[in-house]
C-alpha positions as CSV (number, residue, x, y, z in Angstrom):
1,X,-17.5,-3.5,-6.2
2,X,-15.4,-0.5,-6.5
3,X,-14.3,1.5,-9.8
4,X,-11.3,3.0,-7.9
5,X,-12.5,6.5,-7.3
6,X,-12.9,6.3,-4.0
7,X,-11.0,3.9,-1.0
8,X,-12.9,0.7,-0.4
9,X,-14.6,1.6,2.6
10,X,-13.9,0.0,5.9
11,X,-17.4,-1.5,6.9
12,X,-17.2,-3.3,3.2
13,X,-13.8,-4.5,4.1
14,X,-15.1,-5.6,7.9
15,X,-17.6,-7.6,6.5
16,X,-16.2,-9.1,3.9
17,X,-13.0,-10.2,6.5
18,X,-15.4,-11.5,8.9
19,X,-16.8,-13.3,6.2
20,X,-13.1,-14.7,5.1
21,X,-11.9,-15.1,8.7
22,X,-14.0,-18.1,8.9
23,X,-13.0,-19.3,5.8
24,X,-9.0,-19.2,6.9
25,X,-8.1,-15.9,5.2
26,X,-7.4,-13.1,8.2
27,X,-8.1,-9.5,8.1
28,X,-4.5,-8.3,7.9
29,X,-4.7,-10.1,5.0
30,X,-7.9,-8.3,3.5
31,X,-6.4,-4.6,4.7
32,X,-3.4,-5.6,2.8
33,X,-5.3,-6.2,-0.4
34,X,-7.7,-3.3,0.1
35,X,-4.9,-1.3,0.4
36,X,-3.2,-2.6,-2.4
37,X,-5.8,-2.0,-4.8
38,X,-6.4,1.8,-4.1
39,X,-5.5,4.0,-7.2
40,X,-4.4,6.9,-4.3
41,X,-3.1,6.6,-0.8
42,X,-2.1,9.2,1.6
43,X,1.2,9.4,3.1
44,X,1.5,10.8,6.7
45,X,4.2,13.3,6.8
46,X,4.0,15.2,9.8
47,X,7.1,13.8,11.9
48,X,9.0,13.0,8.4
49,X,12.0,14.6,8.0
50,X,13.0,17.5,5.5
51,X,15.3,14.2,3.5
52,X,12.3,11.7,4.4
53,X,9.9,14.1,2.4
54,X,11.8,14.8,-0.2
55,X,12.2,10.8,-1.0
56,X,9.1,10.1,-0.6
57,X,8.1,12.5,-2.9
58,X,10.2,11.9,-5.2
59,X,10.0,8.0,-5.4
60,X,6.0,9.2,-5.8
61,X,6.9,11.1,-9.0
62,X,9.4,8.4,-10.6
63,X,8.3,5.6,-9.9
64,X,6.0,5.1,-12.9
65,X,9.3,5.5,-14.5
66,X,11.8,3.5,-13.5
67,X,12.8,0.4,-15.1
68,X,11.5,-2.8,-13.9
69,X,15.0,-4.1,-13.0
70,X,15.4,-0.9,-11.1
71,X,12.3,-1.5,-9.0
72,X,12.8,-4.9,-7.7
73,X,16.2,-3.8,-6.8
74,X,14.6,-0.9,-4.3
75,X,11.8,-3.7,-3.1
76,X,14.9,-6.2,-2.4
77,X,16.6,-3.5,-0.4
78,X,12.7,-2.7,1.5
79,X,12.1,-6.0,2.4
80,X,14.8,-5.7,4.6
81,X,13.6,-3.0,7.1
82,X,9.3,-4.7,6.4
83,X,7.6,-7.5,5.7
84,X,6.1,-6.8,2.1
């Protein structure tokens, strides 16, 4: 439905939950994957601090980068502080 350009938009995501929702799958669920399969996101940053900025900017840059043993080790030590 979507090349990856663009967000998939949120009345395509409503329908298609509502659609799901009565199937057993919920919307959380759907946002989740929506969000998951965006090429871009945007990061809020106005109440980040000047350290939280400058890691999330620079996890932004490296991540492509890092090894794969390297990256599971960083989403063990995130799934302590979020569900992911």
């Amino acid at each position: 439905i979507e090349n990856g350009r663009k967000p998939v938009p949120e009345k395509l995501i409503n329908d298609v939950s509502n659609y799901f929702t009565e199937h057993g799958i919920s919307k959380s669920e759907w946002q989740r994957l929506a969000e998951e399969s965006s090429t871009q996101f945007k990061l809020d940053l106005v109440d980040a601090s000047e350290d939280d900025r400058t890691l999330y900017l620079a996890f932004g840059r490296s991540a492509k980068l890092l090894p794969e043993k390297e990256k599971k080790k960083i989403m063990e030590i995130l799934r302590k502080y979020e569900h992911i």
